[in-house]
N, CA, C and O atoms as a GROMACS GRO file, in nm:
protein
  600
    1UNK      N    1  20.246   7.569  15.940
    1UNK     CA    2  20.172   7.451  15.901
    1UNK      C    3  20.030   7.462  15.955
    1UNK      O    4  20.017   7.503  16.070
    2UNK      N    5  19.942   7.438  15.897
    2UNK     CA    6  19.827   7.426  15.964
    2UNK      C    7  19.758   7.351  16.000
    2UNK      O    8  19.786   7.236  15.965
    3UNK      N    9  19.646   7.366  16.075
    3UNK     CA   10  19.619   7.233  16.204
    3UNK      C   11  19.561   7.119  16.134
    3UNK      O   12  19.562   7.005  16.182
    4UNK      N   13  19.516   7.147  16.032
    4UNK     CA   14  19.500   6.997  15.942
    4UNK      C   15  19.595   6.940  15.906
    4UNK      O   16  19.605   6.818  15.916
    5UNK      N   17  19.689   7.019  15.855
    5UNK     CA   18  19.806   6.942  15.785
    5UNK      C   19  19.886   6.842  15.901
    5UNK      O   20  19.903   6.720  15.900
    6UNK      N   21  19.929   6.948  16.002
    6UNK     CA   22  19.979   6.878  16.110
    6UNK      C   23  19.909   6.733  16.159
    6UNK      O   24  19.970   6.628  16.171
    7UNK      N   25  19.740   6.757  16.187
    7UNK     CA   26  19.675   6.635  16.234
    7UNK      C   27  19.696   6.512  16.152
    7UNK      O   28  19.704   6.398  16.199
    8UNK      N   29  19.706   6.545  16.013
    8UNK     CA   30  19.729   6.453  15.931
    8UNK      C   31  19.868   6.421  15.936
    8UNK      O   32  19.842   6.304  15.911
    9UNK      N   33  19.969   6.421  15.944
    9UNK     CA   34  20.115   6.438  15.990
    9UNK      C   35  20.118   6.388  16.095
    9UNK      O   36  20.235   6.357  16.117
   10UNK      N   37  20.026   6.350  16.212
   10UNK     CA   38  20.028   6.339  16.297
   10UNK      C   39  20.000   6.178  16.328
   10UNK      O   40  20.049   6.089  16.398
   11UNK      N   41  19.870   6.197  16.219
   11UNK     CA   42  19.796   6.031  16.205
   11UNK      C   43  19.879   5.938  16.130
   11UNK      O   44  19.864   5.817  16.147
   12UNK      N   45  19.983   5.993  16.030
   12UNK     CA   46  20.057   5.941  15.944
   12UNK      C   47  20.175   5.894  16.019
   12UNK      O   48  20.232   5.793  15.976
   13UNK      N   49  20.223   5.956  16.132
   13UNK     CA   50  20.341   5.916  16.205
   13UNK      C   51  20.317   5.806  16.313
   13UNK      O   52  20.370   5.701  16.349
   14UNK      N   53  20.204   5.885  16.348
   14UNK     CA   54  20.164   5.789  16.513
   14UNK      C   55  20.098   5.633  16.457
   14UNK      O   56  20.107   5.532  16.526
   15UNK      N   57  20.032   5.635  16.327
   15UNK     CA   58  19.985   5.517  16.332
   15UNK      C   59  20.008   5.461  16.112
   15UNK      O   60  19.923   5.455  16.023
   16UNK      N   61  20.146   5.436  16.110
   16UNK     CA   62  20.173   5.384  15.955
   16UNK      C   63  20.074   5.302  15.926
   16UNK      O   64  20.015   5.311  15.819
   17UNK      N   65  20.039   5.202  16.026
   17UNK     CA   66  19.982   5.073  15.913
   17UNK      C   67  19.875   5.113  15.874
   17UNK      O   68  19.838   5.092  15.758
   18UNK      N   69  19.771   5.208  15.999
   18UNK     CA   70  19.661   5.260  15.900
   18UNK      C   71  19.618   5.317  15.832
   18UNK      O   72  19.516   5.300  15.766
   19UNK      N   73  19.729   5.439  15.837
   19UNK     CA   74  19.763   5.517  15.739
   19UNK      C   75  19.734   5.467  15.581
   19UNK      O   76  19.664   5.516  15.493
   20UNK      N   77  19.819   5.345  15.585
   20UNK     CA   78  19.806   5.292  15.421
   20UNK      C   79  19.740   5.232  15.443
   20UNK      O   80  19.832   5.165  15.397
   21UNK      N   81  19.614   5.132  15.488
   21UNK     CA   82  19.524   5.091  15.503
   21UNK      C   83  19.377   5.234  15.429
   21UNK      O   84  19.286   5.198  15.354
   22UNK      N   85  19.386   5.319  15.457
   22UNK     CA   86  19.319   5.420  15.497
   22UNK      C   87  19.368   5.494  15.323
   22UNK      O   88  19.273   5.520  15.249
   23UNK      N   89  19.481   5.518  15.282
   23UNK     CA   90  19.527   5.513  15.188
   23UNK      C   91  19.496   5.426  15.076
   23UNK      O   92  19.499   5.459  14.957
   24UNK      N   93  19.472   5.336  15.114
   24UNK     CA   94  19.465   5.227  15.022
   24UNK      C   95  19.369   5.182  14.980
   24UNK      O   96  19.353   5.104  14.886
   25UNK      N   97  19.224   5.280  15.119
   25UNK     CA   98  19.073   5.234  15.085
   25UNK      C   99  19.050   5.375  14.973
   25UNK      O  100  18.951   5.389  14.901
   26UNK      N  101  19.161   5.464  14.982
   26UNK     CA  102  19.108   5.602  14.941
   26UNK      C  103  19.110   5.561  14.738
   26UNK      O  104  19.040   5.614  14.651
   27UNK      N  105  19.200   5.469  14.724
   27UNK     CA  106  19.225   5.460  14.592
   27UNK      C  107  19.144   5.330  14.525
   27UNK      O  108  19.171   5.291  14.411
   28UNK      N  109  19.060   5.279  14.594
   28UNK     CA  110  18.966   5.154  14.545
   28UNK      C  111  18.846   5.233  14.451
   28UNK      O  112  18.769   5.169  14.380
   29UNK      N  113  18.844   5.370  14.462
   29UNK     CA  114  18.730   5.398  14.379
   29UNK      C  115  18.841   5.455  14.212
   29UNK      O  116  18.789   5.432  14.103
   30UNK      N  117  18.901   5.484  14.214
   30UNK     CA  118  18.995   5.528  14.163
   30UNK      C  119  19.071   5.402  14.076
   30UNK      O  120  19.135   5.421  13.973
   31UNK      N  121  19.052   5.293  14.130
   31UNK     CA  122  19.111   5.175  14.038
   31UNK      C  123  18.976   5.098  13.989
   31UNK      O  124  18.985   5.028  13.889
   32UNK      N  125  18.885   5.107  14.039
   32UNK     CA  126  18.787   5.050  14.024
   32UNK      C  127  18.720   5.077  13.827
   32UNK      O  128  18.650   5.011  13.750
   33UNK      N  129  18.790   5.204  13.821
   33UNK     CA  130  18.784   5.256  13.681
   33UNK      C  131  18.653   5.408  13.698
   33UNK      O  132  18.605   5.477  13.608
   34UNK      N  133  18.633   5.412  13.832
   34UNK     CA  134  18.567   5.558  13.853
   34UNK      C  135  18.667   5.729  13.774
   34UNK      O  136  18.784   5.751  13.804
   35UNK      N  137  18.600   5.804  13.696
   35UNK     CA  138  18.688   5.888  13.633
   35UNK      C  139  18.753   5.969  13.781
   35UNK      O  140  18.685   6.004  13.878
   36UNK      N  141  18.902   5.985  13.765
   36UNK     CA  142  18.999   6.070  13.839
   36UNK      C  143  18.964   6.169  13.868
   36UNK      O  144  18.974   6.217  13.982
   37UNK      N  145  18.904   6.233  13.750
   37UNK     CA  146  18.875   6.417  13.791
   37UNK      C  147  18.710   6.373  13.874
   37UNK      O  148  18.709   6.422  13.987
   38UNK      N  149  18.589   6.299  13.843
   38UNK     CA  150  18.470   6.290  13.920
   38UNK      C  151  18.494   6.255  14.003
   38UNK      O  152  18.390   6.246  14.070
   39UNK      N  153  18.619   6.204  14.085
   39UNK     CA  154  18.644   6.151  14.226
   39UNK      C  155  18.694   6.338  14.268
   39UNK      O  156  18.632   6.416  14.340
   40UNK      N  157  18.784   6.354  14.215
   40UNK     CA  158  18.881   6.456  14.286
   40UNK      C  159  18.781   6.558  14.303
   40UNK      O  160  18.814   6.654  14.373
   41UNK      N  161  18.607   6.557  14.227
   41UNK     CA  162  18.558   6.662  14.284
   41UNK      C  163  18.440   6.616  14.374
   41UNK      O  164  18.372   6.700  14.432
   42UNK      N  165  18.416   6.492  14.386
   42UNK     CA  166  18.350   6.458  14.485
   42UNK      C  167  18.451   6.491  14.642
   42UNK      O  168  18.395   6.523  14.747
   43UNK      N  169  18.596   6.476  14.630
   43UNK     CA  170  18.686   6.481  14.785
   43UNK      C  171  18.698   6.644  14.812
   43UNK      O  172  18.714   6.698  14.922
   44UNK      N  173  18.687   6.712  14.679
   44UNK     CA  174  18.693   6.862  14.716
   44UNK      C  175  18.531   6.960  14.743
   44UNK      O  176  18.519   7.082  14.757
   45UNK      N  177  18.411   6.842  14.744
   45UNK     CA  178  18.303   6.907  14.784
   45UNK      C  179  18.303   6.878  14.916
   45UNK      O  180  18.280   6.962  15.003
   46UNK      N  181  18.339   6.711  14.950
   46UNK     CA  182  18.349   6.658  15.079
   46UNK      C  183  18.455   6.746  15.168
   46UNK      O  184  18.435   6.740  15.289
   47UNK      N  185  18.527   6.800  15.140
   47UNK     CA  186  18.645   6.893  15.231
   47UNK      C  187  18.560   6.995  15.222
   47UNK      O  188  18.570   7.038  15.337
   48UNK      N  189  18.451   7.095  15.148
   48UNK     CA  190  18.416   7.217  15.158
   48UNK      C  191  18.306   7.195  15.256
   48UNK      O  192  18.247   7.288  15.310
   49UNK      N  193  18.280   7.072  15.277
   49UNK     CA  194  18.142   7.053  15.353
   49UNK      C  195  18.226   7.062  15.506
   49UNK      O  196  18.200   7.131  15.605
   50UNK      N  197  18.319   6.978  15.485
   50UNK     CA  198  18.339   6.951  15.624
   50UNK      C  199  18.464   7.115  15.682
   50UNK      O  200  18.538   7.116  15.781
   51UNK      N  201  18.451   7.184  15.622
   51UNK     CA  202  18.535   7.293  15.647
   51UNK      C  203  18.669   7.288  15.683
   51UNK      O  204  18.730   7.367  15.755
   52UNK      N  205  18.712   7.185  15.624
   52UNK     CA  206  18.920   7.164  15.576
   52UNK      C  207  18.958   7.227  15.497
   52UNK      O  208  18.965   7.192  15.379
   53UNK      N  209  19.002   7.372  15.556
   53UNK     CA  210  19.077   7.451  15.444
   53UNK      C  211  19.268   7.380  15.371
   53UNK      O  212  19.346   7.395  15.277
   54UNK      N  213  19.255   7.325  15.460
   54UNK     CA  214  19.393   7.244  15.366
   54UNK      C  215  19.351   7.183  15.269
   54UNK      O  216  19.393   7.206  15.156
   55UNK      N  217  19.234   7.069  15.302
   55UNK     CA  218  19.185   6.980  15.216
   55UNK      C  219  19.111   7.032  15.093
   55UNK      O  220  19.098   6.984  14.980
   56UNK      N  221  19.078   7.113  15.132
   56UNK     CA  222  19.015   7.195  14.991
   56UNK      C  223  19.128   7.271  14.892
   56UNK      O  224  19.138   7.244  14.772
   57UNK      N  225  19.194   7.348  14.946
   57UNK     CA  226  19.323   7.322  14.883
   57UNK      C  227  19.408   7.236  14.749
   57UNK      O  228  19.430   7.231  14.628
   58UNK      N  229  19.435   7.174  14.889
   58UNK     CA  230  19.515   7.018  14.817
   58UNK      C  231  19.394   6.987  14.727
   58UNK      O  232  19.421   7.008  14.609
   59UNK      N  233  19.256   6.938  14.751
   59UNK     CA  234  19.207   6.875  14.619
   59UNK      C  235  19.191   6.970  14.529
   59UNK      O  236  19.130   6.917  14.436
   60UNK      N  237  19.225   7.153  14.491
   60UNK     CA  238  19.196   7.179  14.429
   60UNK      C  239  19.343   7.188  14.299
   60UNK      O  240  19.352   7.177  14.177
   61UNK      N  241  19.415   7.207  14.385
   61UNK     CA  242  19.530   7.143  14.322
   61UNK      C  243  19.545   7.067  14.234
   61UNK      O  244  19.584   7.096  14.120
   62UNK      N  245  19.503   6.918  14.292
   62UNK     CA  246  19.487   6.782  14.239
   62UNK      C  247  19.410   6.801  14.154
   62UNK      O  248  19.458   6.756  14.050
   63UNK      N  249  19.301   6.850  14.135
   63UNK     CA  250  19.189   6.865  14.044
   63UNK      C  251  19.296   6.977  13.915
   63UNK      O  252  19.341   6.907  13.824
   64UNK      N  253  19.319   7.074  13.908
   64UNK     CA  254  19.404   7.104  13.840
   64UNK      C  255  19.481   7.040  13.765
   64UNK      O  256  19.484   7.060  13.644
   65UNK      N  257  19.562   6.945  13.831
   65UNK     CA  258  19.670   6.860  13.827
   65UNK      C  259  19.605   6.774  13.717
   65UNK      O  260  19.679   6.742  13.625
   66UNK      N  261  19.503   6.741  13.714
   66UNK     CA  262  19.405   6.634  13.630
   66UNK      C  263  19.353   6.718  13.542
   66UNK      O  264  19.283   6.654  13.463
   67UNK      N  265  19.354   6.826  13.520
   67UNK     CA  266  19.327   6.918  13.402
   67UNK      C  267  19.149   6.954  13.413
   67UNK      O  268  19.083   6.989  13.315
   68UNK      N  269  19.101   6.940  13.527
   68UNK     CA  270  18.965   7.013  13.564
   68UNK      C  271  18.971   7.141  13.546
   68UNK      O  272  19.053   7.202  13.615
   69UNK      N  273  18.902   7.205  13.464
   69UNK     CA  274  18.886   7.356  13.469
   69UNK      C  275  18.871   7.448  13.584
   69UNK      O  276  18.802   7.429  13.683
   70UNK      N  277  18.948   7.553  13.556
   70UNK     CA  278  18.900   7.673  13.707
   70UNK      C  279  18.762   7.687  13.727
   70UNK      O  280  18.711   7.707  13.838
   71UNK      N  281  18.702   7.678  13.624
   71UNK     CA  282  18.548   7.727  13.644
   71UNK      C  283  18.441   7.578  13.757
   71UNK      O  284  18.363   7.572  13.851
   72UNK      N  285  18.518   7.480  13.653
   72UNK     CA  286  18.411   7.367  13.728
   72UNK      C  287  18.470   7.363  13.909
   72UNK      O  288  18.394   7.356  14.006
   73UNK      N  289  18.641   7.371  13.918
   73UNK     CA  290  18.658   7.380  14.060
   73UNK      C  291  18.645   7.479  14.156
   73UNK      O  292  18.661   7.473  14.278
   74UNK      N  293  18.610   7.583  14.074
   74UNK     CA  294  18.563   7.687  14.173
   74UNK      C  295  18.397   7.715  14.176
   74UNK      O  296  18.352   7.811  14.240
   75UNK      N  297  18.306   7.618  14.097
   75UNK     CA  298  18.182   7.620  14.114
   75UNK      C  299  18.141   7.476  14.212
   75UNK      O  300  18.031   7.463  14.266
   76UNK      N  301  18.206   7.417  14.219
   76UNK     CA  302  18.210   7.301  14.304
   76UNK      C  303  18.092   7.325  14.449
   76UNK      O  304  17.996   7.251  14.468
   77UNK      N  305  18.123   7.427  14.525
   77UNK     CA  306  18.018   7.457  14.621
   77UNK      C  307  17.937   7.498  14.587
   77UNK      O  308  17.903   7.573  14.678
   78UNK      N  309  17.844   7.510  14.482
   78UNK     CA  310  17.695   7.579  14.424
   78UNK      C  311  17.679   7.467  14.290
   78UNK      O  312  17.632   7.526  14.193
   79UNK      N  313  17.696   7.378  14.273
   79UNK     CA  314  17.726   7.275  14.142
   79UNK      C  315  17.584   7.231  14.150
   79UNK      O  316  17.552   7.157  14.057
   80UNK      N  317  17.489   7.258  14.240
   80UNK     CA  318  17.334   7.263  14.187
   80UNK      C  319  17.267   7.384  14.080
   80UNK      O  320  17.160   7.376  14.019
   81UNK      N  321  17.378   7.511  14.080
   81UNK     CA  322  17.349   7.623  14.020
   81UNK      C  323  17.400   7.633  13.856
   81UNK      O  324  17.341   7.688  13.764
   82UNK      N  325  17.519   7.567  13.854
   82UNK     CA  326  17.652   7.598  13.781
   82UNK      C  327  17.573   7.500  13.628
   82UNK      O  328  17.488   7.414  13.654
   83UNK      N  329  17.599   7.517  13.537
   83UNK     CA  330  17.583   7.458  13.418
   83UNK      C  331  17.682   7.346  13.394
   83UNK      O  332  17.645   7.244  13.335
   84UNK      N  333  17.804   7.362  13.437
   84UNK     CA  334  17.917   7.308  13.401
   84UNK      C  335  17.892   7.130  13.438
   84UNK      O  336  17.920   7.050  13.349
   85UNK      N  337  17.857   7.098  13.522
   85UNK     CA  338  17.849   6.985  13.547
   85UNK      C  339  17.727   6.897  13.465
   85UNK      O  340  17.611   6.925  13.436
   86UNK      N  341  17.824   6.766  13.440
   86UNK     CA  342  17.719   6.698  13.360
   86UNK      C  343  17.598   6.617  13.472
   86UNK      O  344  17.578   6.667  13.582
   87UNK      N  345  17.557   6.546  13.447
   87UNK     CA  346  17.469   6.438  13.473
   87UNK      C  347  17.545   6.369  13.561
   87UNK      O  348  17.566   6.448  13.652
   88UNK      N  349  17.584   6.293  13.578
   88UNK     CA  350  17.714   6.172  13.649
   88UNK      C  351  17.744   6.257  13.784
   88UNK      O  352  17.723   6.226  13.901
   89UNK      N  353  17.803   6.381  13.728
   89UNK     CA  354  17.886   6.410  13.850
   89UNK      C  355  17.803   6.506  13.929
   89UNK      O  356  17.842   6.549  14.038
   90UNK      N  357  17.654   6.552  13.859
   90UNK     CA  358  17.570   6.591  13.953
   90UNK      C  359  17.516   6.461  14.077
   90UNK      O  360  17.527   6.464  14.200
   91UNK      N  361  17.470   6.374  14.006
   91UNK     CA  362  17.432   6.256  14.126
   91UNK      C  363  17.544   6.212  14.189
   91UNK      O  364  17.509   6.130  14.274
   92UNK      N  365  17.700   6.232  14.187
   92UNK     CA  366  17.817   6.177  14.224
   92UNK      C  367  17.826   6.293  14.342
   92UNK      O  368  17.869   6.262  14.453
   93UNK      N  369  17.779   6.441  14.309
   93UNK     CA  370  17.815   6.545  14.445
   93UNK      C  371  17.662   6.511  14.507
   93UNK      O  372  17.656   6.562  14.619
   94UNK      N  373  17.533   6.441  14.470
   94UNK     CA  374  17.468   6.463  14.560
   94UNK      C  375  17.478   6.360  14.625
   94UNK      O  376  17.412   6.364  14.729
   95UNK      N  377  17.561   6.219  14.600
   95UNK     CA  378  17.557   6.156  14.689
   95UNK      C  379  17.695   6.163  14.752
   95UNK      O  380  17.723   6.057  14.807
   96UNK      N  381  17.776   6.243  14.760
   96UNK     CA  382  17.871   6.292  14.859
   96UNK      C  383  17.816   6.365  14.970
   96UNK      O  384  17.844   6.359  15.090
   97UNK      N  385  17.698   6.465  14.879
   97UNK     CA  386  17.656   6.525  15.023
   97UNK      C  387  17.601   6.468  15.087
   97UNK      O  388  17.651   6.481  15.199
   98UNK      N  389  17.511   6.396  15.090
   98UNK     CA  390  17.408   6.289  15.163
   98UNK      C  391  17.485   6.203  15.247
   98UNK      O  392  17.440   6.172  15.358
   99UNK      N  393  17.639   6.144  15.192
   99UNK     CA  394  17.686   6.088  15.276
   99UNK      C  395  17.770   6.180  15.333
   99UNK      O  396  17.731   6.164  15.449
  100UNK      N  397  17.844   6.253  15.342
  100UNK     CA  398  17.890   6.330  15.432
  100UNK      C  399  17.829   6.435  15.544
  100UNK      O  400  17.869   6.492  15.645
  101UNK      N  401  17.712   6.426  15.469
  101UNK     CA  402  17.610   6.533  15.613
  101UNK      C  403  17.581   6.457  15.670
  101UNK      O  404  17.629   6.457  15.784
  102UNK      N  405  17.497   6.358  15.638
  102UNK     CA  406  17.452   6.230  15.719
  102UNK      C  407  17.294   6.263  15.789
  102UNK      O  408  17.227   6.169  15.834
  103UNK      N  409  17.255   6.372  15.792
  103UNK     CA  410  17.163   6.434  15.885
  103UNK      C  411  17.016   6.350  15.904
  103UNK      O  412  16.918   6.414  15.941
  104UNK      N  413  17.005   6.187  15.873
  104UNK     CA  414  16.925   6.136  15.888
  104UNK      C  415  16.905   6.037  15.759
  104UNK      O  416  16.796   5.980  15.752
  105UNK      N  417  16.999   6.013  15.660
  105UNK     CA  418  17.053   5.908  15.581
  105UNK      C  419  17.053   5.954  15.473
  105UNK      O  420  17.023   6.073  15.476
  106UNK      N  421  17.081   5.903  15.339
  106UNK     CA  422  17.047   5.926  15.245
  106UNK      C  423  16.883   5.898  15.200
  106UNK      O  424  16.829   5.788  15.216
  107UNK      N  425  16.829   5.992  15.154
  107UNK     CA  426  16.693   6.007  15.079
  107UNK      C  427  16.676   5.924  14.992
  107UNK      O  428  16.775   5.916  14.920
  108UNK      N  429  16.595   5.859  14.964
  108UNK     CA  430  16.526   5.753  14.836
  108UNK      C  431  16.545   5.841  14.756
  108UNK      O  432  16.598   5.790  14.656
  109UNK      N  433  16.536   5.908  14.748
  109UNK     CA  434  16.560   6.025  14.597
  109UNK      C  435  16.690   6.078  14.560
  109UNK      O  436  16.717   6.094  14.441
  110UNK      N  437  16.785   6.112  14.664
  110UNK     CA  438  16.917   6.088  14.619
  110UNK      C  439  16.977   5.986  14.596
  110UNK      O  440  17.080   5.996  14.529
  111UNK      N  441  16.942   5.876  14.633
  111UNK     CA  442  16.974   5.716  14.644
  111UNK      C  443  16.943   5.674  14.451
  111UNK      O  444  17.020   5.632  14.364
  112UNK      N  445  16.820   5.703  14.447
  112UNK     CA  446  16.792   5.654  14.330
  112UNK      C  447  16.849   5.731  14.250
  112UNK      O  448  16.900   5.680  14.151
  113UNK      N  449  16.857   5.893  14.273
  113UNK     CA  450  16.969   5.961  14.141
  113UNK      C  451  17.071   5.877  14.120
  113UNK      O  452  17.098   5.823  14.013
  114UNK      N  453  17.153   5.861  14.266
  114UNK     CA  454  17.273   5.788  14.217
  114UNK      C  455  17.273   5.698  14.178
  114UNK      O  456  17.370   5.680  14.104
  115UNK      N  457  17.198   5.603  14.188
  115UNK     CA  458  17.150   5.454  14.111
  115UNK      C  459  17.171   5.470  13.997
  115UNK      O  460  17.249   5.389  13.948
  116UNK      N  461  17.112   5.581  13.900
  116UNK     CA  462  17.094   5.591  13.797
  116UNK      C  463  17.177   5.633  13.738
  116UNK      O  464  17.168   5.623  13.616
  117UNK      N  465  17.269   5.686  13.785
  117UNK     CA  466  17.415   5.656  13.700
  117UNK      C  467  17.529   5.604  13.740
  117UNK      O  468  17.628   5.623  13.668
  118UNK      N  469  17.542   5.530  13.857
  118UNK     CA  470  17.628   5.441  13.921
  118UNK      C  471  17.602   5.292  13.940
  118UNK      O  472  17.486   5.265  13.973
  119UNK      N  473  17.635   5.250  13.934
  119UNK     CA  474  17.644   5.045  14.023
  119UNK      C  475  17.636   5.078  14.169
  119UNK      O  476  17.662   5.173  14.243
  120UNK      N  477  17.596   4.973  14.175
  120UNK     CA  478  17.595   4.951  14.355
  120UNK      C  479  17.743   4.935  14.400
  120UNK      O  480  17.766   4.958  14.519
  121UNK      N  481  17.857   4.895  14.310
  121UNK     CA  482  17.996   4.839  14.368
  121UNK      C  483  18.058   5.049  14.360
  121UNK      O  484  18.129   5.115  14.437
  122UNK      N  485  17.998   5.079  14.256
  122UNK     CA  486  18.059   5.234  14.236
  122UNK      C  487  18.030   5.321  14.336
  122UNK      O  488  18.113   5.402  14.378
  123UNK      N  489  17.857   5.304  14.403
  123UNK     CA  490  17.884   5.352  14.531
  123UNK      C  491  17.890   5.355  14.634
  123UNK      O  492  17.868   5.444  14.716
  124UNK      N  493  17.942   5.183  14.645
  124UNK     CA  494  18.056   5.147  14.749
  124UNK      C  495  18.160   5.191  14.780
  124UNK      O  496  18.193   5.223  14.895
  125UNK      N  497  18.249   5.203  14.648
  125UNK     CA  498  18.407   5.251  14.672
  125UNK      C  499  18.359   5.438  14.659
  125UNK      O  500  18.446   5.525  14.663
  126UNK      N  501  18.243   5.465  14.647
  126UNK     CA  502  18.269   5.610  14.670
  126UNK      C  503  18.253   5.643  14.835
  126UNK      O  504  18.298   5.739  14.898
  127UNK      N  505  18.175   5.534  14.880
  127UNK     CA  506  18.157   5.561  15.050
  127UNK      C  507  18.290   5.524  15.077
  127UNK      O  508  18.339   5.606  15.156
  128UNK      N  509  18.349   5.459  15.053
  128UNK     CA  510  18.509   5.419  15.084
  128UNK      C  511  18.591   5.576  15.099
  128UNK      O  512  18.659   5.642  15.178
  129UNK      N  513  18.545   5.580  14.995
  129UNK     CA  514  18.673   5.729  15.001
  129UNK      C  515  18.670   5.823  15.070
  129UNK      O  516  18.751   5.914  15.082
  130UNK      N  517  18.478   5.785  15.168
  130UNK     CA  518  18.482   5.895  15.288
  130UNK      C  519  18.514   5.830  15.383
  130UNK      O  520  18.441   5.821  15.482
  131UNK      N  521  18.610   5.780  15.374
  131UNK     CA  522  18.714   5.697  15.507
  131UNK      C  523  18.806   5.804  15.553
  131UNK      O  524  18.836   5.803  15.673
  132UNK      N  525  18.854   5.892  15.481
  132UNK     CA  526  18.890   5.997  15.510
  132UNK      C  527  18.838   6.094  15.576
  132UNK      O  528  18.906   6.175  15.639
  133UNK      N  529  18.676   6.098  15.565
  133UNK     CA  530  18.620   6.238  15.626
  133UNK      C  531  18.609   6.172  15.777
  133UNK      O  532  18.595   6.246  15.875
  134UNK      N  533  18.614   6.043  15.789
  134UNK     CA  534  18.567   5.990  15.962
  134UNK      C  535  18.439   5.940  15.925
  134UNK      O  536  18.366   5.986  16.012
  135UNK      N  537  18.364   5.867  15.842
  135UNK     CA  538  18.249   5.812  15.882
  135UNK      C  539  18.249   5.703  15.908
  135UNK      O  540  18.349   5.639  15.879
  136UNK      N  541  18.145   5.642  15.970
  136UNK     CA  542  18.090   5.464  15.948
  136UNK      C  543  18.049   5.458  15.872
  136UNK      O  544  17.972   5.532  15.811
  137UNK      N  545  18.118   5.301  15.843
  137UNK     CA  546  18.114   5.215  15.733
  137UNK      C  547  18.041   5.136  15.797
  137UNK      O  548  18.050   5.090  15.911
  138UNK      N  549  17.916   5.114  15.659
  138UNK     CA  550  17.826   4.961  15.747
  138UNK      C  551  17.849   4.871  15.610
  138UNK      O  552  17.769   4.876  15.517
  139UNK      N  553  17.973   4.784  15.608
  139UNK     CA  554  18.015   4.735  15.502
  139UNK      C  555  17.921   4.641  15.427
  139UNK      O  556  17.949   4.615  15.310
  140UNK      N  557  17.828   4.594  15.474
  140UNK     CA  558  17.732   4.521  15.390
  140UNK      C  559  17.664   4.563  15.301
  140UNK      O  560  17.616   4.491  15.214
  141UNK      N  561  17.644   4.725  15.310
  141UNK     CA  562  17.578   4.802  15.193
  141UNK      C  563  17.632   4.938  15.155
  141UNK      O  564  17.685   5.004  15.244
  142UNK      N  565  17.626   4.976  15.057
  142UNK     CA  566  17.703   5.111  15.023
  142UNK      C  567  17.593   5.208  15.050
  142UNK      O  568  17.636   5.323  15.043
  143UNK      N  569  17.438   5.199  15.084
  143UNK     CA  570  17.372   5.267  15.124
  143UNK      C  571  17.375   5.288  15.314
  143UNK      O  572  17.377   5.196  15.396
  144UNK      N  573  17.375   5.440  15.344
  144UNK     CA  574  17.408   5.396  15.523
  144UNK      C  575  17.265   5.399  15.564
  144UNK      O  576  17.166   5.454  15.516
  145UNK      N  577  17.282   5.326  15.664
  145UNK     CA  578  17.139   5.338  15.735
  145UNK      C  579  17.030   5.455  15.739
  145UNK      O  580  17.098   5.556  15.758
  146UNK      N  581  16.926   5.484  15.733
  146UNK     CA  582  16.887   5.629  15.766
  146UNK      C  583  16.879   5.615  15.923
  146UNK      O  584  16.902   5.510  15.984
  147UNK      N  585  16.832   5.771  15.997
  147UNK     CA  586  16.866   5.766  16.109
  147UNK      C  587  16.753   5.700  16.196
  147UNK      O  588  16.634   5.711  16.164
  148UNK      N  589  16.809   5.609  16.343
  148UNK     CA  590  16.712   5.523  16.408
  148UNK      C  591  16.703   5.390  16.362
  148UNK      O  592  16.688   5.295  16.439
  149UNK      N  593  16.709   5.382  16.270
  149UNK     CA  594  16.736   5.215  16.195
  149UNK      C  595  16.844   5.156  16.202
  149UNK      O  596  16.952   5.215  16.200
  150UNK      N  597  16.825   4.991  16.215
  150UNK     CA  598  16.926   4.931  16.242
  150UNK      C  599  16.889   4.891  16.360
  150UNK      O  600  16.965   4.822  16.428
   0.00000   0.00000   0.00000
């Protein structure tokens, strides 16, 4: 088993209620009417960033499972290079990366890509779904602070 799987196995045993709490924030973007496969490759850029070889895995699976092509899930880490991706799910991985690096907030310029093809509630429940990677949530806005502010 490996040490992700286990940790997760671990969080799932030692603590149920938040488990599905945590579970339950993961699928608000997903009911919200966000497409299945543009989520499943926003969680499998977010696992390549954060270097979860399980998690990359499992979402590539899942992405499969949803009938994503080999090509788009194995271009997923260079998807600034790749043709395959449309419009949507280019501003959907750049604002995964922005929020998952965090390295001083999201940029007015990635902010506004994503604007421009998302709602403000869409990328809410997409910061939701990095409830999984470990970030803060500053629930009043789906934009996070940049860094020093606040």
């Amino acid at each position: 088993m490996s040490q992700a799987r286990s940790e997760y196995e671990d969080f799932k045993r030692m603590a149920p209620d938040a488990y599905d709490i945590v579970a339950a924030l993961g699928q608000v973007a997903s009911k919200a009417g966000i497409d299945k496969q543009l989520l499943e490759l926003v969680k499998l850029r977010a696992s390549q960033i954060n270097g979860c070889a399980f998690c990359v895995q499992f979402h590539i699976l899942q992405g499969e499972r949803l009938g994503i092509s080999a090509d788009k899930l194995n271009l997923v880490v260079v998807w600034r290079e790749a043709p395959q991706f449309s419009q949507r799910e280019r501003a959907a991985l750049a604002w995964t990366e922005a929020l998952t690096k965090l390295e001083g907030g999201v940029s007015d310029e990635v902010y506004a890509h994503a604007r421009a093809g998302f709602s403000e509630q869409e990328l809410l429940y997409q910061r939701l779904e990095q409830v999984w990677r470990g970030l803060p949530l500053d629930a009043t806005s789906a934009r996070p602070l940049k860094a020093g502010a606040g």
